[in-house]
N, CA, C and O of each residue as an XYZ file, in Angstrom:
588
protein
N       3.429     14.873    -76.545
C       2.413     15.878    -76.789
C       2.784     17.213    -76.179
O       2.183     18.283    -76.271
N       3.883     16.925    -75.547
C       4.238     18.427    -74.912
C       5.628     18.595    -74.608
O       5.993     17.424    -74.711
N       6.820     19.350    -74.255
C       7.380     19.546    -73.794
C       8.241     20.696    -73.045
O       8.125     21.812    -73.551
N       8.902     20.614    -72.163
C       9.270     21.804    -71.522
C      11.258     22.004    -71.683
O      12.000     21.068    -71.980
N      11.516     22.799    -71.524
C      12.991     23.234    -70.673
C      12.935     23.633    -69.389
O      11.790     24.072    -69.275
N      13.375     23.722    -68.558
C      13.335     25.067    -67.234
C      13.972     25.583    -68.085
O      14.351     25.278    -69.216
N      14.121     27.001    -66.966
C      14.826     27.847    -67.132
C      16.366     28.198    -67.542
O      16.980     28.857    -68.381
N      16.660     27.147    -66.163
C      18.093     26.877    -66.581
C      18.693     26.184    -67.657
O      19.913     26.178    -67.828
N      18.166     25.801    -68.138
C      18.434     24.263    -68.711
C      19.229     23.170    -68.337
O      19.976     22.587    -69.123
N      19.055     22.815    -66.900
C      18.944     21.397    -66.582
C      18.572     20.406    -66.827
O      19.138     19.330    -67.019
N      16.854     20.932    -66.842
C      15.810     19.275    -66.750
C      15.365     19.913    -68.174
O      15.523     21.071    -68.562
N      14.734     18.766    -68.864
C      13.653     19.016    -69.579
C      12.472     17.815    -69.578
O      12.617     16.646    -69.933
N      11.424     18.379    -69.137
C      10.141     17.633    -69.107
C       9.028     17.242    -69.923
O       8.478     18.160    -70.530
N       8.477     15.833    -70.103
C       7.017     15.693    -71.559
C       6.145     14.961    -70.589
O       6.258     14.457    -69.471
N       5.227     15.124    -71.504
C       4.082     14.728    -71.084
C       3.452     14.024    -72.267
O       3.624     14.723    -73.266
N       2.892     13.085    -72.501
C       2.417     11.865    -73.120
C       0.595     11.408    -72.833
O      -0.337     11.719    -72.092
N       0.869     10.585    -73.848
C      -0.323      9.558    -73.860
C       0.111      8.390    -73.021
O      -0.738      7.568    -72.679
N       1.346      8.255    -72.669
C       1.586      7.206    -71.296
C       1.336      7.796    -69.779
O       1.979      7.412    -68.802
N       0.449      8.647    -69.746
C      -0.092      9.286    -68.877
C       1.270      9.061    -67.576
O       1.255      8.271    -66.633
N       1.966      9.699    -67.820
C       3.113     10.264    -67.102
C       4.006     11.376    -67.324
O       3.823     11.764    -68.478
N       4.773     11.974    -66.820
C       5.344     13.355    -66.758
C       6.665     12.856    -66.748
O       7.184     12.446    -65.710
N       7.365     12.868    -68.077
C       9.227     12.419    -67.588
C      10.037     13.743    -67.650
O       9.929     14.727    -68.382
N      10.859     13.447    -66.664
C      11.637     14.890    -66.281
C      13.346     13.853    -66.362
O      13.845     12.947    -65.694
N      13.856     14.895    -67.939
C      15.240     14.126    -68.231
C      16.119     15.202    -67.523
O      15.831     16.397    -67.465
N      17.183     14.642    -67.016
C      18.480     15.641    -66.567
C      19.402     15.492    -67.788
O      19.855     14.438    -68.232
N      19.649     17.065    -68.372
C      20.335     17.012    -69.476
C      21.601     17.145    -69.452
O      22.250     17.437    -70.456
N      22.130     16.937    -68.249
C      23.873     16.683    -68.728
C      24.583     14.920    -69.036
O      25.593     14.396    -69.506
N      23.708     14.666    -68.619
C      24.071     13.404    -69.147
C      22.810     12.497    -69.746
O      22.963     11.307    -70.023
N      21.646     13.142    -69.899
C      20.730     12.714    -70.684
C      20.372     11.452    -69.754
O      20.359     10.304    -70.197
N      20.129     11.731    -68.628
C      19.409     10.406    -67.454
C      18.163     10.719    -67.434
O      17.796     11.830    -67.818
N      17.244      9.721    -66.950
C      15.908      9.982    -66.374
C      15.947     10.316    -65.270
O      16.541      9.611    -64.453
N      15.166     11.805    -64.795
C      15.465     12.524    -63.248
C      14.237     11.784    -62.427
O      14.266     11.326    -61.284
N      13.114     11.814    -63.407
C      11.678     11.237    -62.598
C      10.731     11.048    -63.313
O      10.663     11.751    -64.322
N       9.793     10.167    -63.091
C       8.701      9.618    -63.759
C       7.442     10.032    -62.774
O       7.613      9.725    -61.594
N       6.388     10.589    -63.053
C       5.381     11.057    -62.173
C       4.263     10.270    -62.519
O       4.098     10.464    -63.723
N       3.699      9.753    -62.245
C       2.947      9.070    -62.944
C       1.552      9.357    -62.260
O       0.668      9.702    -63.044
N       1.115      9.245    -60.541
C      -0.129      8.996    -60.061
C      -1.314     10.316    -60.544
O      -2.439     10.160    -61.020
N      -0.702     11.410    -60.273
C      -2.042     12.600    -60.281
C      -2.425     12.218    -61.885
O      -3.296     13.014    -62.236
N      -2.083     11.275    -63.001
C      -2.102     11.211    -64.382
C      -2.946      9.628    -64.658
O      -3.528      9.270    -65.681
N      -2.795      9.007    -63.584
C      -3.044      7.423    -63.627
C      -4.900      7.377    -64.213
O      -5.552      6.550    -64.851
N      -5.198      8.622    -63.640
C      -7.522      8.261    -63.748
C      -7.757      9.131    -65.257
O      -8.838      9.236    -65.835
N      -6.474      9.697    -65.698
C      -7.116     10.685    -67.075
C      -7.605      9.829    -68.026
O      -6.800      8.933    -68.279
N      -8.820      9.765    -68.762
C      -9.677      9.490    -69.732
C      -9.586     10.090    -71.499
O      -9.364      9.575    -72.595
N      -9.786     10.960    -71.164
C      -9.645     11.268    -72.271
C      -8.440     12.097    -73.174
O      -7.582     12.844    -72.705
N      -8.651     11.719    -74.671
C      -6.973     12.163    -75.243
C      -7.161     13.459    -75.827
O      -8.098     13.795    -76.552
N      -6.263     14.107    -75.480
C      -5.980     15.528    -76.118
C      -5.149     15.348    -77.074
O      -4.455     14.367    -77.343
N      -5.320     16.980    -77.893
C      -4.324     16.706    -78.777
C      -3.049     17.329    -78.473
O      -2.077     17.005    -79.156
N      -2.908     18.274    -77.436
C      -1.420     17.990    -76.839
C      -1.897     18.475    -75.612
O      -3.032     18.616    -75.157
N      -0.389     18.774    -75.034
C      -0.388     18.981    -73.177
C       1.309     19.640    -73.532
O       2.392     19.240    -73.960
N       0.365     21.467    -72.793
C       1.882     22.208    -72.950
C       2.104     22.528    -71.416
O       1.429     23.340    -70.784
N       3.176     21.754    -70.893
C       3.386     22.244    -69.302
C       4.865     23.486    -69.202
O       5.637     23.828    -70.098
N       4.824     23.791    -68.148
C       5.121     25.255    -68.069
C       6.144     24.873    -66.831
O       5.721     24.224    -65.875
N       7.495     25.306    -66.904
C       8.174     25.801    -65.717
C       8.239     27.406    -65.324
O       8.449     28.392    -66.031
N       7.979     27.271    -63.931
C       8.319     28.382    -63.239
C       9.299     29.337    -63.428
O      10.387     28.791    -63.250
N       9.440     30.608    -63.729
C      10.551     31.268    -63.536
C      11.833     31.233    -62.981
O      12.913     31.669    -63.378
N      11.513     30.663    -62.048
C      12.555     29.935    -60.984
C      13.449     28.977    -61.119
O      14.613     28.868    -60.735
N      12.494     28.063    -61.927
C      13.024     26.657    -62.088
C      12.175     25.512    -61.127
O      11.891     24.401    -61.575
N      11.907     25.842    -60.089
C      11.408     25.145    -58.913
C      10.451     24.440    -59.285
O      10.797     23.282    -59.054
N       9.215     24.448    -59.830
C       7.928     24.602    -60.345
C       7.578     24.197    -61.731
O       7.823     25.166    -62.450
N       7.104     23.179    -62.453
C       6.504     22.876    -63.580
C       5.099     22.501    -63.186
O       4.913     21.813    -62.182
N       4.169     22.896    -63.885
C       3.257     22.849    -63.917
C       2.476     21.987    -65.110
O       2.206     22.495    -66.198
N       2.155     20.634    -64.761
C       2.083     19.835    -65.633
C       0.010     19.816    -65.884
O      -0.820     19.824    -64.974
N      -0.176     19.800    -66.913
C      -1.801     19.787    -67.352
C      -2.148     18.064    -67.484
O      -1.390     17.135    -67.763
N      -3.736     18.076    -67.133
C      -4.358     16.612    -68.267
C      -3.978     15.665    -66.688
O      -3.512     14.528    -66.763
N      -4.301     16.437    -65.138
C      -4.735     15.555    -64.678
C      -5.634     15.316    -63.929
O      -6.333     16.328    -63.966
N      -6.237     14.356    -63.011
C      -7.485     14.041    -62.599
C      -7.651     13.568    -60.995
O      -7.289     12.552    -60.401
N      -8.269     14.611    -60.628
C      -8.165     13.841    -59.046
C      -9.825     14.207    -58.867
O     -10.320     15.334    -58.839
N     -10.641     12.679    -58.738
C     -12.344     12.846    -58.217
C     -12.489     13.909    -57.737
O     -11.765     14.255    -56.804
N     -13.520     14.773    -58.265
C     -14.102     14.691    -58.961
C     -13.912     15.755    -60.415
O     -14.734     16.282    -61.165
N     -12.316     15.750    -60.361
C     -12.354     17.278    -60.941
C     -11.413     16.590    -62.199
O     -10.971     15.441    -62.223
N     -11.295     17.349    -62.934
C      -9.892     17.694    -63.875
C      -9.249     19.083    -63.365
O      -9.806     20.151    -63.111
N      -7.531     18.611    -63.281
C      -6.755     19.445    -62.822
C      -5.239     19.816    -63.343
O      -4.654     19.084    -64.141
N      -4.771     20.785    -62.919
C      -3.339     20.730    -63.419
C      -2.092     20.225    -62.322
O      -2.766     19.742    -61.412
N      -1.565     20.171    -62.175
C      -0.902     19.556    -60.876
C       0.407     20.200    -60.789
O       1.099     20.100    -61.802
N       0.830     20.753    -59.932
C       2.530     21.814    -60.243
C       3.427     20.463    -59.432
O       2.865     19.595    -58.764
N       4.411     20.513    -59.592
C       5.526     19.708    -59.324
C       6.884     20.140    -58.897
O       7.753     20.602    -59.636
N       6.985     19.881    -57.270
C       8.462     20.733    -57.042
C       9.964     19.844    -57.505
O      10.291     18.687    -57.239
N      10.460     20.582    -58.051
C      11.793     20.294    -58.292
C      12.428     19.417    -57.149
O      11.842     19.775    -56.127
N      13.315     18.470    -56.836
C      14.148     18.183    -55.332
C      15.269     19.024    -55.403
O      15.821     19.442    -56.421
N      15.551     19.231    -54.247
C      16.265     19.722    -53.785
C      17.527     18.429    -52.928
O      17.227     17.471    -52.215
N      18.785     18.854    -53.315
C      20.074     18.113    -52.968
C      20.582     17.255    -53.928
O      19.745     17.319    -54.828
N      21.150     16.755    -54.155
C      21.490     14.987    -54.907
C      20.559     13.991    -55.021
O      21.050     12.985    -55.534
N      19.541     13.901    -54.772
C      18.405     12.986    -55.222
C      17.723     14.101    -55.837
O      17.151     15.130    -55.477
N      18.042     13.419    -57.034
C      17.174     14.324    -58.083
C      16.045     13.391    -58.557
O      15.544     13.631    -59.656
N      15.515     12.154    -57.698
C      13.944     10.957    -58.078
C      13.119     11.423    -57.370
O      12.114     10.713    -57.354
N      12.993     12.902    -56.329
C      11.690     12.991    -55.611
C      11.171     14.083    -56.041
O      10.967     15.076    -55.341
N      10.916     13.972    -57.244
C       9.536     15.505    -57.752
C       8.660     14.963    -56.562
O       8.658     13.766    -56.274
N       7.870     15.957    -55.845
C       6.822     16.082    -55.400
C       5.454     16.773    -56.028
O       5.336     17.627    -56.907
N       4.723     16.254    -55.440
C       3.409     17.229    -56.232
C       3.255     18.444    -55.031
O       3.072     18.312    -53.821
N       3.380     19.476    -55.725
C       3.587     20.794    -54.355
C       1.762     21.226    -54.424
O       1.178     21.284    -53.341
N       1.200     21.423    -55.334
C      -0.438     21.407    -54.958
C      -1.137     21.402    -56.305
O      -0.457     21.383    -57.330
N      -2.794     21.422    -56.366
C      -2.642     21.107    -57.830
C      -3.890     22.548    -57.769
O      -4.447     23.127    -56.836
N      -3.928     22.693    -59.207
C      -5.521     23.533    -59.539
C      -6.231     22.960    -60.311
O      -6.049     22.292    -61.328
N      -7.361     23.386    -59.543
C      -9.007     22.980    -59.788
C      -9.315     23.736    -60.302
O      -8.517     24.647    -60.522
N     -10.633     23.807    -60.793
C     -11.493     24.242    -61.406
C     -12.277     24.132    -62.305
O     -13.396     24.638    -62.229
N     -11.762     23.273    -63.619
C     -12.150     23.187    -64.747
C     -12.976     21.545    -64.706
O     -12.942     20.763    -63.755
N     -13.504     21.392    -65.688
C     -14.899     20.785    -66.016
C     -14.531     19.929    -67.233
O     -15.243     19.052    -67.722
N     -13.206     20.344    -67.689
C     -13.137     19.407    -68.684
C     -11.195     19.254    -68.835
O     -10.519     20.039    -68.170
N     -10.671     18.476    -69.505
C      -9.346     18.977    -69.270
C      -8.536     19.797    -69.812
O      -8.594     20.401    -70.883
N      -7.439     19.769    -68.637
C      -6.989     20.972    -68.524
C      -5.726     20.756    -69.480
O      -5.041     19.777    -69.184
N      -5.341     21.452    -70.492
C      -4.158     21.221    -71.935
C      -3.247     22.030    -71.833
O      -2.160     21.734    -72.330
N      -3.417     23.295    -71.156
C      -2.072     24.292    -71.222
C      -2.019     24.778    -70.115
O      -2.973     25.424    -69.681
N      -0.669     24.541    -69.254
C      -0.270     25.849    -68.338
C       0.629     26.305    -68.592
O       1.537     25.691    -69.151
N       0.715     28.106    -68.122
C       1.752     28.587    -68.560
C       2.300     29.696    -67.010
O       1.579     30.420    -66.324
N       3.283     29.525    -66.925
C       3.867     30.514    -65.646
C       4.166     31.843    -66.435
O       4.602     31.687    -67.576
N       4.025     32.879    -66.071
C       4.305     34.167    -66.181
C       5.918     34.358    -66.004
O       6.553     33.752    -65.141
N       6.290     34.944    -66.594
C       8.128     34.974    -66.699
C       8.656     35.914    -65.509
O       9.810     36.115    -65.132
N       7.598     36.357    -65.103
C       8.268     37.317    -63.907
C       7.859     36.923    -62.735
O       6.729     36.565    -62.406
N       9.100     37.022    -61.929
C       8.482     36.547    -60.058
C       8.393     37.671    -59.650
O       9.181     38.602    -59.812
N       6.995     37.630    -58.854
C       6.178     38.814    -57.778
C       6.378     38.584    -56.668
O       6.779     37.477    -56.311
N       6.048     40.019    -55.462
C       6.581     39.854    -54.209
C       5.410     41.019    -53.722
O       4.975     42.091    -54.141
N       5.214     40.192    -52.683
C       3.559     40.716    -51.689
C       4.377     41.863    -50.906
O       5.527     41.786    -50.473
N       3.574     42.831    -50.845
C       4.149     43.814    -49.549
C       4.079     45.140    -50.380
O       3.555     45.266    -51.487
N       4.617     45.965    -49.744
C       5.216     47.768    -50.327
C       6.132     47.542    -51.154
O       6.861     46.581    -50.909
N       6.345     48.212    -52.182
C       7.346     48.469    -53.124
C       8.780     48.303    -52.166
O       8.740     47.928    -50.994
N      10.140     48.683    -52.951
C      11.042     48.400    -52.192
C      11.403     49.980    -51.669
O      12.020     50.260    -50.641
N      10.764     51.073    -52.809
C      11.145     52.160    -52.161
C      10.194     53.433    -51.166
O      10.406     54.625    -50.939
N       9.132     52.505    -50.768
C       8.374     52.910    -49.716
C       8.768     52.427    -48.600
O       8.578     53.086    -47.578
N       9.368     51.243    -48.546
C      10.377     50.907    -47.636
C      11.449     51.606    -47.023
O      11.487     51.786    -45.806
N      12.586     52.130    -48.044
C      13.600     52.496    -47.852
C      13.217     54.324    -47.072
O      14.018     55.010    -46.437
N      11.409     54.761    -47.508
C      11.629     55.609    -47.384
C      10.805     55.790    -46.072
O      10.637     56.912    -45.593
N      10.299     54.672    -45.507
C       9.473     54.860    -43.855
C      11.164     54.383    -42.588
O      11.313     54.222    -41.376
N      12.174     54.329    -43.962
C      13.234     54.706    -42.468
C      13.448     53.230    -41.413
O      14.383     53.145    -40.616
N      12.439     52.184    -41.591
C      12.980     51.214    -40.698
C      14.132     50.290    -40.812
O      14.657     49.630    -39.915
N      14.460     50.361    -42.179
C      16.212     49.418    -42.417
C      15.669     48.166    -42.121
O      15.602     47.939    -43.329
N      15.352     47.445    -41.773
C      15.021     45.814    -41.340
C      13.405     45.202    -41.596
O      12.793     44.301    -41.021
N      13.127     45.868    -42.415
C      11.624     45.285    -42.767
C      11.778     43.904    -43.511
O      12.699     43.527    -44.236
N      10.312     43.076    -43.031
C      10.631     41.915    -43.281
C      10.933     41.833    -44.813
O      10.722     42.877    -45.429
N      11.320     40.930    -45.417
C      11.501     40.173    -46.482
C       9.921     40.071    -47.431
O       9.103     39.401    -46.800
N       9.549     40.426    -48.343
C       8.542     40.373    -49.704
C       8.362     38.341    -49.566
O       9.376     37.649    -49.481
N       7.591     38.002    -49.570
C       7.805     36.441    -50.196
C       7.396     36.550    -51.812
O       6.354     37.081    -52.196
N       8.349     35.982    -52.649
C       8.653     35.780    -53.671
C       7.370     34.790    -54.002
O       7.129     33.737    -53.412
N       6.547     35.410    -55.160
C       5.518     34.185    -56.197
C       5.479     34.003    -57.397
O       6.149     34.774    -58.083
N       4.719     32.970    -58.054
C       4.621     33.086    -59.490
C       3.551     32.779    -59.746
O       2.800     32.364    -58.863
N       3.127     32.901    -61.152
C       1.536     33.339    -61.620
C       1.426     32.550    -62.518
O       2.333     32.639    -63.345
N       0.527     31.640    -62.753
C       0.046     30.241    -64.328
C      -1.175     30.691    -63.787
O      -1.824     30.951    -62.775
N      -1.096     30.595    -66.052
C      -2.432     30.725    -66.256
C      -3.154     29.140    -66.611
O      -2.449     28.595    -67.460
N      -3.712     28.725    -66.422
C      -4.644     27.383    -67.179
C      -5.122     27.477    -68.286
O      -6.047     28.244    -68.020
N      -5.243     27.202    -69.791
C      -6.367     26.649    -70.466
C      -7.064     25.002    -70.330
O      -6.496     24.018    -69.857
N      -8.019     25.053    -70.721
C      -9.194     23.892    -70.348
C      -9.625     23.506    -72.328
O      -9.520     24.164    -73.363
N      -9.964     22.535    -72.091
C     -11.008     22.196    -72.965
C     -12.098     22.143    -72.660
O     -12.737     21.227    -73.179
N     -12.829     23.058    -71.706
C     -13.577     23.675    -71.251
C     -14.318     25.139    -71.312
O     -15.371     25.530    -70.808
N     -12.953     26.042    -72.456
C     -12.788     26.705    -73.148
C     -12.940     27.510    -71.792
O     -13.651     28.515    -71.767
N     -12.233     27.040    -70.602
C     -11.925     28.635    -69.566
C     -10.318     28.630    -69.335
O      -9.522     27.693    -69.388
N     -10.123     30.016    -69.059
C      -8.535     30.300    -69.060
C      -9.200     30.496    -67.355
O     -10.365     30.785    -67.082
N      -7.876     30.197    -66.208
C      -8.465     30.583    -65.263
C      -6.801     31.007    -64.659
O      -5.758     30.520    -65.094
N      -6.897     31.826    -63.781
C      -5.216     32.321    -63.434
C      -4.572     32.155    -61.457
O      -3.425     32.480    -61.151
């Protein structure tokens, strides 16, 4: 009912009526991970589920799941090293009332702080570092977009 690429094109990820999230590694066409729990209490069937990777790569954001008392979307970090079997669930969003069918990440990564050239121009040379974010939007069958 859904599927993704990252960015890179490494992984590519679906999402199903087997209420699980498979994330294939495409150089040799292996299974990277099977997600199954934040998906295990969903009820009802949609007619699809479009999940979204991050700009980054780091980040998919998978829709259509359920943690009491809510319907939610659940983002999923990439692993990091040679075990490529530990997606984690990095946090999920709430809000919606009914479920949640589309997330989508914004193609551009944002960074909190002053521009880079209000920086360069208060003269301190060593200002900290911007932390790098990214932005998904939700649709619901709830008919709310929430961001």
């Amino acid at each position: 009912k859904g599927v993704g690429w990252d960015p890179v094109g490494r992984y590519i990820a679906s999402q199903g009526d087997d209420r699980a999230v498979l994330v294939w590694e495409s150089r040799e066409w292996s299974l990277a991970g099977r997600i199954e729990e934040p998906f295990l209490r969903t009820s009802q069937k949609t007619l699809f589920r479009r999940l979204s990777w991050s700009p980054d790569g780091q980040f998919v954001c998978a829709p259509h799941a359920y943690k009491k008392p809510a319907h939610i979307a659940v983002v999923l970090r990439r692993p990091t090293g040679t075990d490529t079997s530990q997606w984690r669930q990095e946090c999920d969003f709430v809000g919606h009332k009914a479920p949640v069918v589309v997330g989508a990440f914004s193609p551009r990564i944002f960074t909190r702080g002053p521009p880079a050239a209000a920086e360069a121009a208060a003269g301190d040379g060593g200002g900290a570092a911007s932390a790098a974010y990214s932005v998904c939007a939700l649709g619901g069958q709830d008919c709310v977009v929430s961001v």
